[in-house]
C-alpha positions as CSV (number, residue, x, y, z in Angstrom):
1,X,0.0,0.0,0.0
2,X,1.6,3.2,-0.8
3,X,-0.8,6.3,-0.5
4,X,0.2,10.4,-0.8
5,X,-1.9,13.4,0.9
6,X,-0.6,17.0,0.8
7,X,-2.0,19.4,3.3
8,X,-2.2,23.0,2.9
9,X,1.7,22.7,1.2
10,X,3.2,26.0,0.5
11,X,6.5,26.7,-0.7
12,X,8.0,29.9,-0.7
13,X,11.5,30.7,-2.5
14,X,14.4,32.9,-0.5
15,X,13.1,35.8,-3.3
16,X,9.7,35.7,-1.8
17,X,8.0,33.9,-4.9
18,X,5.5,31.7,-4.2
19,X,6.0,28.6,-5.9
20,X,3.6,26.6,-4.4
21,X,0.1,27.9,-2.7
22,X,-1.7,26.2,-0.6
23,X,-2.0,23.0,-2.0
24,X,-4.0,19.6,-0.4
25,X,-3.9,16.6,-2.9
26,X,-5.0,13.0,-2.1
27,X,-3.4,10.1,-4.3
28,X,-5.1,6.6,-3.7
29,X,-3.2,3.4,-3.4
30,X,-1.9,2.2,-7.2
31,X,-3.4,5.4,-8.8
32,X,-2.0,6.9,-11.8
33,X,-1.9,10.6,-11.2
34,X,-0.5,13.4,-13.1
35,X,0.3,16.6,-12.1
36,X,-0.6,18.9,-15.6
37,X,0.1,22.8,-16.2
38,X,2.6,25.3,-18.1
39,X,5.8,25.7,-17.2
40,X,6.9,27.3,-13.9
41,X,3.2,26.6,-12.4
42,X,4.9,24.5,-9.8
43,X,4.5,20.4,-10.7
44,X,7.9,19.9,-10.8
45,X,8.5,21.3,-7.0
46,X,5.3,19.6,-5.5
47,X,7.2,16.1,-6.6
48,X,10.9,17.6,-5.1
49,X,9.1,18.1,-2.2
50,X,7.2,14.6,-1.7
51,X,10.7,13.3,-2.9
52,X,12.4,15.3,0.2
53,X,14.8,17.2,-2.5
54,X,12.5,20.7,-1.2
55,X,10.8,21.7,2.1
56,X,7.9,22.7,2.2
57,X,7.5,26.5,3.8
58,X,4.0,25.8,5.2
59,X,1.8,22.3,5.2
60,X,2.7,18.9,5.8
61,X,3.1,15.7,3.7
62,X,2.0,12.7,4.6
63,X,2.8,9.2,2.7
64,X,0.8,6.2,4.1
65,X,-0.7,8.4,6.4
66,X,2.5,9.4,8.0
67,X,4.3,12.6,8.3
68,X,7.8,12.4,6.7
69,X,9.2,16.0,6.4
70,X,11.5,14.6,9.0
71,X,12.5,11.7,6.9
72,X,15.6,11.7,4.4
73,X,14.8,10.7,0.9
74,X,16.3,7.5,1.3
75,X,14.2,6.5,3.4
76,X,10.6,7.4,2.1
77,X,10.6,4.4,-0.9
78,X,10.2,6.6,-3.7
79,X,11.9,6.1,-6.9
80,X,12.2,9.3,-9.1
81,X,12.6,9.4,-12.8
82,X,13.9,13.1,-14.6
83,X,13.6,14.3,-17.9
84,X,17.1,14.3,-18.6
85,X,17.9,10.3,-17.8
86,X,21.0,11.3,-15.2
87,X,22.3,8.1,-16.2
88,X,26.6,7.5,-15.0
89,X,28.0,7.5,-18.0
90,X,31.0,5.4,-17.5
91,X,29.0,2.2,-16.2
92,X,27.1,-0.2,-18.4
93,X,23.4,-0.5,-18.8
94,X,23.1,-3.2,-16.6
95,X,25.3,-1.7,-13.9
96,X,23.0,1.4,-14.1
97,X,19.7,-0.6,-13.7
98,X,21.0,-2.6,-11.0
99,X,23.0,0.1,-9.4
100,X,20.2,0.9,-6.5
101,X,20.3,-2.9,-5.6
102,X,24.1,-2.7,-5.3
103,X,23.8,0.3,-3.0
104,X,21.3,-1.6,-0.8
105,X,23.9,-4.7,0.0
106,X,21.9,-7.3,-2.4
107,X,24.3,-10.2,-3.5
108,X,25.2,-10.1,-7.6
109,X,23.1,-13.3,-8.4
110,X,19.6,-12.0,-7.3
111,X,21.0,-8.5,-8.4
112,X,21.4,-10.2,-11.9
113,X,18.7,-11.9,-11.9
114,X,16.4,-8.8,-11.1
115,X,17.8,-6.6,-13.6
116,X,17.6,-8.8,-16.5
117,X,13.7,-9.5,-15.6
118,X,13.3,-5.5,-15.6
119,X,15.5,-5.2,-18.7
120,X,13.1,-7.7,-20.9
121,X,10.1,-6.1,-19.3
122,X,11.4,-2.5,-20.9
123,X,12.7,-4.3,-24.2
124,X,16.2,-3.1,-23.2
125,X,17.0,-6.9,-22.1
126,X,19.6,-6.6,-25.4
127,X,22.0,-3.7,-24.1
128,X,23.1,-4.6,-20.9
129,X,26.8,-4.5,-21.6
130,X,26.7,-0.9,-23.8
131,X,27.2,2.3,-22.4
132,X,25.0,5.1,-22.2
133,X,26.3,7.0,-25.3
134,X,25.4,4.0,-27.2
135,X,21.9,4.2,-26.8
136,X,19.1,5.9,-28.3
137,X,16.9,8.7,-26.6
138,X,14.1,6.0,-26.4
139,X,16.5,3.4,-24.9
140,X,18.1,5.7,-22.1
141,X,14.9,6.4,-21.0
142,X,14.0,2.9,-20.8
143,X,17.4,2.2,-18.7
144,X,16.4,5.1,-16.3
145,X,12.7,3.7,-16.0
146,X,14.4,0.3,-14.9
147,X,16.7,1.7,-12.5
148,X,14.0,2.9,-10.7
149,X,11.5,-0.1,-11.3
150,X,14.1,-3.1,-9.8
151,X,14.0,-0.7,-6.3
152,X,10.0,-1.9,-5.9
153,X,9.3,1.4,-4.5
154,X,6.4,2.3,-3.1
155,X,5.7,4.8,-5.2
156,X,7.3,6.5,-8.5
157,X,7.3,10.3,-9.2
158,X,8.4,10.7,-12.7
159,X,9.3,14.1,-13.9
160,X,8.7,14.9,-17.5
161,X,10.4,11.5,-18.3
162,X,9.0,12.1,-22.2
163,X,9.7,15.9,-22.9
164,X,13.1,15.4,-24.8
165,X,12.2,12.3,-27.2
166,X,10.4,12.9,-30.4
167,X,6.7,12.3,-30.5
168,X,6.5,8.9,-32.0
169,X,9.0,7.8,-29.7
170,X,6.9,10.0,-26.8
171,X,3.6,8.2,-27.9
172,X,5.4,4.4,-27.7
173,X,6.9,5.3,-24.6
174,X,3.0,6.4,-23.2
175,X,1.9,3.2,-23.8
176,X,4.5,1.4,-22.4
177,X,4.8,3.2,-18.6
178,X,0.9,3.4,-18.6
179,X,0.5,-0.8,-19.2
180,X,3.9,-1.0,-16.7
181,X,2.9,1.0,-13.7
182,X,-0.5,-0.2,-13.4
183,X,0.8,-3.8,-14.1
184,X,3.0,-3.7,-11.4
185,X,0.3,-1.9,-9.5
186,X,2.6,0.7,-7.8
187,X,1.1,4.6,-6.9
188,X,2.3,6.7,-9.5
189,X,2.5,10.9,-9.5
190,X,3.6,12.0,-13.0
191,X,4.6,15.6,-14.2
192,X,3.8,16.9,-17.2
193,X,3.0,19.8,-19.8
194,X,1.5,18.0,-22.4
195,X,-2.2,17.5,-22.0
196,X,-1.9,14.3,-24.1
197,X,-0.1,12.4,-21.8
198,X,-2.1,13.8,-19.5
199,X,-5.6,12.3,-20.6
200,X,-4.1,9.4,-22.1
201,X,-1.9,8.3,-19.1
202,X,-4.1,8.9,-16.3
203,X,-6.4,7.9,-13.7
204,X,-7.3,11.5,-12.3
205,X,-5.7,14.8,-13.7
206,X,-4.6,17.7,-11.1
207,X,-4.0,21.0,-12.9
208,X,-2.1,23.5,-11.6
209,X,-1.6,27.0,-12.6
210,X,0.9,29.7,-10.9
211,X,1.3,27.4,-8.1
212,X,-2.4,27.3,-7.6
213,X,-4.6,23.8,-8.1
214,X,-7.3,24.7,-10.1
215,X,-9.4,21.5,-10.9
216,X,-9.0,17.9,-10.0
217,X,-10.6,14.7,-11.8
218,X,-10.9,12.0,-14.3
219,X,-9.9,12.8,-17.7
220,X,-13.6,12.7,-18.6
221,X,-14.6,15.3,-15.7
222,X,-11.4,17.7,-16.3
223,X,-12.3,17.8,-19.7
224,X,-16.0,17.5,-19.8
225,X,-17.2,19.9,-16.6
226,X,-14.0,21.9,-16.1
227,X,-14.4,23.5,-12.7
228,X,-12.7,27.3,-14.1
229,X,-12.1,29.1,-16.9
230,X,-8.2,28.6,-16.9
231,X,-8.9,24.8,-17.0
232,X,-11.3,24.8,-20.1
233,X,-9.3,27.1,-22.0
234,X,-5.8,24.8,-21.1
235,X,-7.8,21.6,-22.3
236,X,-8.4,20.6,-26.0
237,X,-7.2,20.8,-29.5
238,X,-8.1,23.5,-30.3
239,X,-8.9,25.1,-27.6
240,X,-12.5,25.8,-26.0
241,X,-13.8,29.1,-27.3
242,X,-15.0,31.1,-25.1
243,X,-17.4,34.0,-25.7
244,X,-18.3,37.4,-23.5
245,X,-22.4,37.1,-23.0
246,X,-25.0,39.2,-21.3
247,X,-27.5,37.6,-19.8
248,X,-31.6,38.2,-20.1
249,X,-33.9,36.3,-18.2
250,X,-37.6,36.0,-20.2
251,X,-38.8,34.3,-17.1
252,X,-40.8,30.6,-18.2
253,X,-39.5,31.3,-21.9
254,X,-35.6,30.9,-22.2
255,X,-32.6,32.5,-21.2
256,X,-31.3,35.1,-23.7
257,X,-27.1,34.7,-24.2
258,X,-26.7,38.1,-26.2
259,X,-23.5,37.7,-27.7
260,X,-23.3,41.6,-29.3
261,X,-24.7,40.8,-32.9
262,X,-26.3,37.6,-32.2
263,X,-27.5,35.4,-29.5
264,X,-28.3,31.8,-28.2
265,X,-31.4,30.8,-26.2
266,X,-31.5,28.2,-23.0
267,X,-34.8,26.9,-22.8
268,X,-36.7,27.6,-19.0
269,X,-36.7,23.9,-18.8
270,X,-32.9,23.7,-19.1
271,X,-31.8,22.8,-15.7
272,X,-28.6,25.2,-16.1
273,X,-31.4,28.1,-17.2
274,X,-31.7,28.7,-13.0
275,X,-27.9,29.0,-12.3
276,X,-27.4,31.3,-15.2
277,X,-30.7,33.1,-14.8
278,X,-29.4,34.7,-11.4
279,X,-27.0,36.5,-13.7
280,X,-29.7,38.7,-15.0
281,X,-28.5,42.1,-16.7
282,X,-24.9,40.7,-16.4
283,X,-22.2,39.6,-18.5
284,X,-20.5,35.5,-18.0
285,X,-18.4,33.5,-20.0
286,X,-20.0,31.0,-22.5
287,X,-17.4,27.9,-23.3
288,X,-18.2,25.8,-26.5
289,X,-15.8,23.5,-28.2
290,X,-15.4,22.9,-31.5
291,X,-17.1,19.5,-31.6
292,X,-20.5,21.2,-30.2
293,X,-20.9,23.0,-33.6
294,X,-21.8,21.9,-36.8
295,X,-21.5,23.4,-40.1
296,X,-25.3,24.0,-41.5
297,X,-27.2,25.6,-44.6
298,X,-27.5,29.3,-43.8
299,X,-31.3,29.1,-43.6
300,X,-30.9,26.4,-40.7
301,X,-33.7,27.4,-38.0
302,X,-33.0,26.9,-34.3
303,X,-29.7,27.4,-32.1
304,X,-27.2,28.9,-34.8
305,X,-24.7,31.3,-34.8
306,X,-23.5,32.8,-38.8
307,X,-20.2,34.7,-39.0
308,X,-17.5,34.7,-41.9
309,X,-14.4,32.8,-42.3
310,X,-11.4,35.1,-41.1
311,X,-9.2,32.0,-41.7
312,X,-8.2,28.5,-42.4
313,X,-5.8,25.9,-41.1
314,X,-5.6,22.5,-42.5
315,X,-4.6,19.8,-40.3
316,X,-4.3,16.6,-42.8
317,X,-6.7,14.8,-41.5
318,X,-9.8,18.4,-40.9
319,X,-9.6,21.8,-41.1
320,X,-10.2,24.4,-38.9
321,X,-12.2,27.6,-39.8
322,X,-12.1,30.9,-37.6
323,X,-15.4,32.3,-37.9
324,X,-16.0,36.3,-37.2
325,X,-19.9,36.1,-35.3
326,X,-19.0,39.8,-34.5
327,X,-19.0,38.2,-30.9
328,X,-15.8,39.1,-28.0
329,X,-13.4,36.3,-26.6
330,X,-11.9,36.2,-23.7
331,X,-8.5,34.8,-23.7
332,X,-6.4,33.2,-20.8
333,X,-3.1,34.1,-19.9
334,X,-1.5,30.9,-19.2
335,X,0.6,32.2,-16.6
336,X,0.1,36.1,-16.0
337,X,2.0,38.6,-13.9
338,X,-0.1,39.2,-10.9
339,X,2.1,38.9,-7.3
340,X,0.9,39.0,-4.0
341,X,0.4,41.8,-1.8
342,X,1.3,42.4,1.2
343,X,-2.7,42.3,2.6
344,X,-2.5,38.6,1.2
345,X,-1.2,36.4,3.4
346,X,0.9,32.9,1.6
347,X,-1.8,30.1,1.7
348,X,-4.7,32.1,2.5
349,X,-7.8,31.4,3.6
350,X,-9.7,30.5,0.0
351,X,-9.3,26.8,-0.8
352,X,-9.9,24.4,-3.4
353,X,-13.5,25.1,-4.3
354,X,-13.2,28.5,-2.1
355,X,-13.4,31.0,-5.2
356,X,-11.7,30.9,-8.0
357,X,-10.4,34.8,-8.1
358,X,-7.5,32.6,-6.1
359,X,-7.1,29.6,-8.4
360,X,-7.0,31.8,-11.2
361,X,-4.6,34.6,-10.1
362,X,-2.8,32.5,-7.4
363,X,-4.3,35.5,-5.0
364,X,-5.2,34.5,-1.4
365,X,-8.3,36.0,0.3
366,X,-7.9,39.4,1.9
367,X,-9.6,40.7,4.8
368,X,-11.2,43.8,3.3
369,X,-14.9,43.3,1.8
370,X,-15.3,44.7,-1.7
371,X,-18.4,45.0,-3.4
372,X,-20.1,43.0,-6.3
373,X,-19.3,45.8,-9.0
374,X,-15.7,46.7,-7.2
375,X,-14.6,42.7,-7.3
376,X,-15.8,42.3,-11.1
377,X,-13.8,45.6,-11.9
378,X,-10.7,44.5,-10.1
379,X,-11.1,41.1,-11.9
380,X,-11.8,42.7,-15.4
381,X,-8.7,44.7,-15.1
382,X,-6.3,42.2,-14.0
383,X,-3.6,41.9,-16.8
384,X,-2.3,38.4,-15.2
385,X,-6.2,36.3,-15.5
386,X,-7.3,37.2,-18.9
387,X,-8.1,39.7,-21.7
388,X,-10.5,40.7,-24.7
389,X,-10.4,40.2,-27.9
390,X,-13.0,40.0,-31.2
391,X,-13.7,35.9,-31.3
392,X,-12.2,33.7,-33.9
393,X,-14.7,30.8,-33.4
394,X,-13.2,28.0,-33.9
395,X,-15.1,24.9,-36.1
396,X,-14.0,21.5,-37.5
397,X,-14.8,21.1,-40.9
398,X,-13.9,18.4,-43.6
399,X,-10.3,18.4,-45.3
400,X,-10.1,20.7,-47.7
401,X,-13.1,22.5,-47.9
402,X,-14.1,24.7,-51.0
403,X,-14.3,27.5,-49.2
404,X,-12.1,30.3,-48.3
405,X,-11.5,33.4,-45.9
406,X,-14.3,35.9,-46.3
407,X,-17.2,32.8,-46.8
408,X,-20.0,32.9,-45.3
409,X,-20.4,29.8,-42.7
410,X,-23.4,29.2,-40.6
411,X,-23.2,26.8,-37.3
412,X,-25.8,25.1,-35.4
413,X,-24.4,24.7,-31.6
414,X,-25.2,21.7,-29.6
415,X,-26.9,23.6,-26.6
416,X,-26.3,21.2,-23.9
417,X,-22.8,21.0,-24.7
418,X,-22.5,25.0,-23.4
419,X,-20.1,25.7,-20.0
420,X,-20.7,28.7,-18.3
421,X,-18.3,30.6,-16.5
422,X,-18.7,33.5,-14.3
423,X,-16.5,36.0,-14.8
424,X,-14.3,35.4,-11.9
425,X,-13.7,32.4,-14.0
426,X,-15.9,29.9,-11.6
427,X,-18.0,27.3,-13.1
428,X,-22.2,27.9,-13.3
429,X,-23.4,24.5,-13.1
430,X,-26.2,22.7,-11.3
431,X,-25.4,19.5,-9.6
432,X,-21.7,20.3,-9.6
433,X,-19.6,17.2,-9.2
């Protein structure tokens, strides 16, 4: 049994940034978790400091249910694997593999034997005697996988183990620690930035942002309800648009989403029509991917949106037209530039599902009470959550269309397939999960 729990971690650097805020994260026993988000959002030191390479500045974390900030990493059975292989360069393949079982005092013949059973497992089993700069990208990572399989640790942290292969070799490679880990059925906290890995790979996704956890979940739930706006614009190809609306309430009609020169309606009956009714004479954030809208004649009655084509991009396989619908776009900055305050104490009080003016600016609650109108202002005008911009909406079409920038294209959109988003970036659902 190998089980991980974070509480309230935050880590602070000697500079005063705030590499980690606040975060509490539960990994079950044999779980494939990944830890997914931009550069610099903190992934990489949440697994230094499970690993015992970092301390945390606040929090504690707990691994079987007991505390081990106290512990040396030695001693807290974790295996880690980094992007960059740190493979010795002067011993063989085998001696790297089995150089963990040497350190522990375990005799050469069971040392042999486990190495070679790890070695056929990868599909190294055929380079044991080479040396490091003999071997492919592919193959060193495989060696520096094994070295820290044959440990049996109780759990593995792998640190953007893919990042510098190419992608065929990255998508092989997937495959292969996915089918290993859960074969050998050992808890498993993997870093990346690539949201393919990320949806492939794993059990639950935890997405992170300025040092800030912003959703947690199944690839279905990450992807299908994202909990805030950061999250639904950071997942899918291509990415979520998502469109500035005012809100009109026609009570026991529909709800009116006026998007400047056009506008959807939510049928009363729509359970979601009550959560976004109580934003009457307001403006939220409508989400909707490309695979909720469909190409129709221009005539086409019902829920449809008509724009031009501003551009194309072909893909191979579809192509992607940018539609002008005379509608606005909000646009997440991945990362941003907002810092804290001094009114803002590290880890503050908002947690997980507290607000997301925190997990979307990496902000902690203040003490001073602002009102509605103040907060949306301050929100609107923060450079570091997300701006405006005329929308580019974007649709899947067919290879090759015959059409071309300046065409008309009409859309129907698949209604229930909307996200709402307040503009503090929280999620308007009913029934949240």
């Amino acid at each position: 049994m190998s089980t991980v729990s974070l509480k309230d971690v935050t880590k602070v650097w000697p500079d005063g940034t705030i590499a980690v805020n606040n975060v509490s994260l539960d990994v079950d026993d044999g779980e494939f978790l990944v830890l997914l988000g931009p550069s610099g959002c903190g992934k990489s030191t949440v697994l230094r400091m499970i690993a015992g390479l970092e301390d945390p500045t606040e929090g504690d974390i707990l691994l079987n249910g007991d505390p081990v900030l106290e512990l040396a990493p030695r001693d807290r059975s974790i295996a880690m694997v980094f992007q960059d292989f740190a493979l010795y360069p002067h011993m063989t393949v085998g001696d790297n593999i089995g150089f963990p079982l040497k350190l522990s005092g375990v005799e050469p013949t069971p040392r042999g034997e486990r190495v070679g059973d790890v070695a056929a497992a990868l599909g190294i089993g055929d380079v044991l005697g080479r040396k490091p700069s003999q071997l492919s990208g592919g193959q060193r990572q495989r060696v520096a996988m094994g070295r820290a399989i044959v440990r049996r640790p109780g759990l593995f942290l792998m640190d953007e183990p893919l990042s510098n292969l190419d992608s065929g070799l990255r998508a092989e490679l997937r495959a292969e620690i996915s089918g290993l880990t859960r074969e050998l059925g050992v808890t498993t906290m993997y870093v990346t930035h690539d949201q393919a890995e990320a949806l492939t790979m794993a059990d639950r996704v935890a997405i992170m942002r300025k040092g800030v956890l912003q959703d947690v979940g199944t690839p279905t739930e990450v992807y299908g309800r994202p909990a805030t706006l950061y999250v639904a614009a950071f997942l899918g190809a291509p990415r979520m648009n998502l469109l500035e609306a005012s809100v009109f309430v026609h009570l026991e009609r529909y709800v009116e989403l006026n998007f400047g020169e056009q506008a959807l309606y939510l049928p009363w009956n729509d359970i979601r029509s009550r959560a976004v009714a109580h934003y009457h004479g307001e403006r939220i954030v409508v989400g909707m991917r490309a695979e909720a809208l469909t190409p129709v004649a221009p005539d086409q009655p019902g829920d449809v949106l008509r724009g031009r084509i501003r551009y194309l991009e072909h893909h191979g396989h579809e192509s992607l037209a940018y539609l002008d619908i005379g509608a606005t776009a909000i646009v997440i900055d991945e990362m941003g530039a907002r810092t804290r305050t001094e009114s803002e104490p590290v880890g503050g009080a908002l947690k997980r599902f507290g607000g997301a003016l925190q997990r979307l600016t990496g902000r902690a609650g203040g003490t001073a009470v602002k009102t509605r109108e103040s907060e949306r202002q301050s929100v609107l005008n923060d450079p570091g959550r997300h701006h405006r911009r005329p929308a580019e909406l974007g649709v899947r079409l067919a290879p090759y269309p015959p059409v071309s920038p300046g065409h008309p294209l009409a859309v129907a959109v698949k209604m229930d397939a909307l996200h709402f988003f307040d503009e503090r970036g929280d999620r308007i659902d009913i029934g949240w999960r």
